[in-house]
C-alpha positions as CSV (number, residue, x, y, z in Angstrom):
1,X,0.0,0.0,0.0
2,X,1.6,3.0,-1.2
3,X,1.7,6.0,0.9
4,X,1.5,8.5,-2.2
5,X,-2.3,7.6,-2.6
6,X,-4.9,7.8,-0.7
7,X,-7.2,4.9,0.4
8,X,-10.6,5.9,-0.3
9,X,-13.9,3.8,1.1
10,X,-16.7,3.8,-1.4
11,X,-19.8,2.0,-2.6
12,X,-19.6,-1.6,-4.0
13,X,-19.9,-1.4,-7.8
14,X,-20.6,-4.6,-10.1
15,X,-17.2,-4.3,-11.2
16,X,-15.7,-5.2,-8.5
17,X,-17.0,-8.7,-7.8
18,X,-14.6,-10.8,-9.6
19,X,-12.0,-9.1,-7.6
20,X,-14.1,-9.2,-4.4
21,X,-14.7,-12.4,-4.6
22,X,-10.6,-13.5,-5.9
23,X,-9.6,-11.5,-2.1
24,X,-12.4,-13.6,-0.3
25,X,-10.8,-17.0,-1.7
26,X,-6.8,-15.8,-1.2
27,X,-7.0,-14.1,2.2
28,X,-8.8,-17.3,3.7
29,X,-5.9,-19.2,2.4
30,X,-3.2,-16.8,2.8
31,X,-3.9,-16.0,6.0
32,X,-6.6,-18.1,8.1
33,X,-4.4,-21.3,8.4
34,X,-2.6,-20.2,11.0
35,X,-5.3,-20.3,13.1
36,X,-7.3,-23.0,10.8
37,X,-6.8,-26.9,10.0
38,X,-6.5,-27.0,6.3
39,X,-9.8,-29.0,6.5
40,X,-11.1,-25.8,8.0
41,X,-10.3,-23.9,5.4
42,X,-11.3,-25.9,2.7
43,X,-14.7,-26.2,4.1
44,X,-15.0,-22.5,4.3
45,X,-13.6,-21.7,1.1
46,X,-13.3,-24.7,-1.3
47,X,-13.2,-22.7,-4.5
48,X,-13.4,-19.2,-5.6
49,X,-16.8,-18.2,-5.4
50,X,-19.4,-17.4,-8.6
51,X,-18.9,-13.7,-8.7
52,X,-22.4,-13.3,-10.3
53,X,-23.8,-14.7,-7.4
54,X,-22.0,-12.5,-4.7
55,X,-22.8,-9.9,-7.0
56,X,-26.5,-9.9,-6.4
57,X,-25.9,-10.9,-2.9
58,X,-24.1,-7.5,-2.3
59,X,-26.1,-5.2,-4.1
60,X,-28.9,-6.2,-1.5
61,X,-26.3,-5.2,1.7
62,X,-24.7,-2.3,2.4
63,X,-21.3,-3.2,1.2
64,X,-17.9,-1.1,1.1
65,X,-14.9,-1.7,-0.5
66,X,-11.4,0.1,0.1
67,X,-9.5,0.9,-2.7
68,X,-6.4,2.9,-3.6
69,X,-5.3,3.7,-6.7
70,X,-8.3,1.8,-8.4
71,X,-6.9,-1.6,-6.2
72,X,-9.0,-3.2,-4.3
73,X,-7.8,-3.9,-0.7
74,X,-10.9,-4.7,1.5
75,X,-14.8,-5.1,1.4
76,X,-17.1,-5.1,4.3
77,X,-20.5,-6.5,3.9
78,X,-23.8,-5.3,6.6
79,X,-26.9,-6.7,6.3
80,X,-30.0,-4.1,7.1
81,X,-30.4,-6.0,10.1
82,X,-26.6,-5.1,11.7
83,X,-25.4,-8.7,10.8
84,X,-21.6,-7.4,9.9
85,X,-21.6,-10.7,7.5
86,X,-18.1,-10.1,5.9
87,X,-14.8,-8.0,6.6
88,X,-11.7,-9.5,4.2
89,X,-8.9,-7.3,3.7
90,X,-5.9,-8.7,1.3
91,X,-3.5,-10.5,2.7
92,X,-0.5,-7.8,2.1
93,X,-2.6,-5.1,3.5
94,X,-3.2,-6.7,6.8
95,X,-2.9,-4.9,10.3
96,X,-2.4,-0.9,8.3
97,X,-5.5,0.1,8.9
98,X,-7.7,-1.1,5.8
99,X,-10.3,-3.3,8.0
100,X,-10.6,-0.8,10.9
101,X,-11.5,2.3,7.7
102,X,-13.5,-0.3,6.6
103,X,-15.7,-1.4,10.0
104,X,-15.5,2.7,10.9
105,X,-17.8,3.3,7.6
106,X,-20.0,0.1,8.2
107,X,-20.9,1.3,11.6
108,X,-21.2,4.8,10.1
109,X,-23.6,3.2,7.5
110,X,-25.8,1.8,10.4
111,X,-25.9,4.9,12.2
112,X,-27.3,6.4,9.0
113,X,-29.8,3.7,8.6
114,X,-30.8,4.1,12.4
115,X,-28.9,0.7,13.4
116,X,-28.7,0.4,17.4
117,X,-26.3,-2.2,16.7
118,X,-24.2,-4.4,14.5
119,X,-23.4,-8.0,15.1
120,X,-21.0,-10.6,14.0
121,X,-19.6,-14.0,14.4
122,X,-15.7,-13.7,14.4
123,X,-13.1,-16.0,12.8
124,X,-10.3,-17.0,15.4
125,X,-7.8,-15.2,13.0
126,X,-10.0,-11.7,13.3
127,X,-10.5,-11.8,17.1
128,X,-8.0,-9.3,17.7
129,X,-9.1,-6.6,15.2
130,X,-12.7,-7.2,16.1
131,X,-11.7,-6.7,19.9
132,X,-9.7,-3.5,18.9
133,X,-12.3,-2.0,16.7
134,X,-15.4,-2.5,18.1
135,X,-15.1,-4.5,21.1
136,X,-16.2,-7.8,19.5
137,X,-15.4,-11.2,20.1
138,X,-16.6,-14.9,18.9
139,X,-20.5,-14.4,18.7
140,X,-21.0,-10.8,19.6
141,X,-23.0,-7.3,19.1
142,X,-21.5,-4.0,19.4
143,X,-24.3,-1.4,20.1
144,X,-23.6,2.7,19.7
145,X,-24.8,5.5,21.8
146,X,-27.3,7.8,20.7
147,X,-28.6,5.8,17.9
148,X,-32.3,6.5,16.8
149,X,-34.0,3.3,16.7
């Protein structure tokens, strides 16, 4: 990540679902076996996914992407209902502050939508970052103060 550039967080566009979907697939087996059995992640992400299909699954969530430089480096997916489905961030991007830019405009985005809360369930590997951004662990809500619903 070049520090010439800046990151910018923006709406998913169709575009970017064969790349979306390419990060999903690479970070879980770049970077989840360390925590992971290989049967693990196997299970969890056998084979790139069908990018059509993610496609219409993200154009019914609120979903984010970070990119810099027309790169894609992370995506965050929020269901209407707070479930914080995805958060991936590519492997080489990891720990500079991609996924917490990320999460900070997914809970922005529920605020907007009058969210109370936003809730996850937490790979192992993102425990920590969940902790450090929002407080979260394994199976766990985050609620905000002064939201309107």
């Amino acid at each position: 990540m070049g520090r010439n550039t800046m990151m910018r967080i923006r709406d998913y566009e169709h575009g970017d679902a064969v790349t979306i979907v390419r990060l999903f697939y690479d970070t879980i087996h770049s970077i989840n076996p360390r925590d992971y059995s290989a049967e693990q992640v196997q299970a969890w992400a056998a084979e790139i996914p069908d990018a059509q299909l993610w496609h219409g699954r993200m154009i019914a969530r609120y979903t984010l992407v970070a990119d810099q430089a027309g790169e894609l480096l992370g995506f965050g997916e929020l269901e209407p209902q707070g479930h914080l489905d995805m958060l991936y961030c590519r492997a080489d991007v990891v720990g500079r502050g991609v996924g917490r830019r990320l999460y900070d405009a997914l809970e922005a985005k529920a605020r907007m939508h009058g969210l109370r809360c936003i809730f996850a369930e937490v790979s192992i590997t993102a425990l920590p970052f969940s902790y450090a951004a929002a407080s979260m662990t394994f199976n766990s809500r985050h609620c905000f103060a002064g939201a309107s619903r």
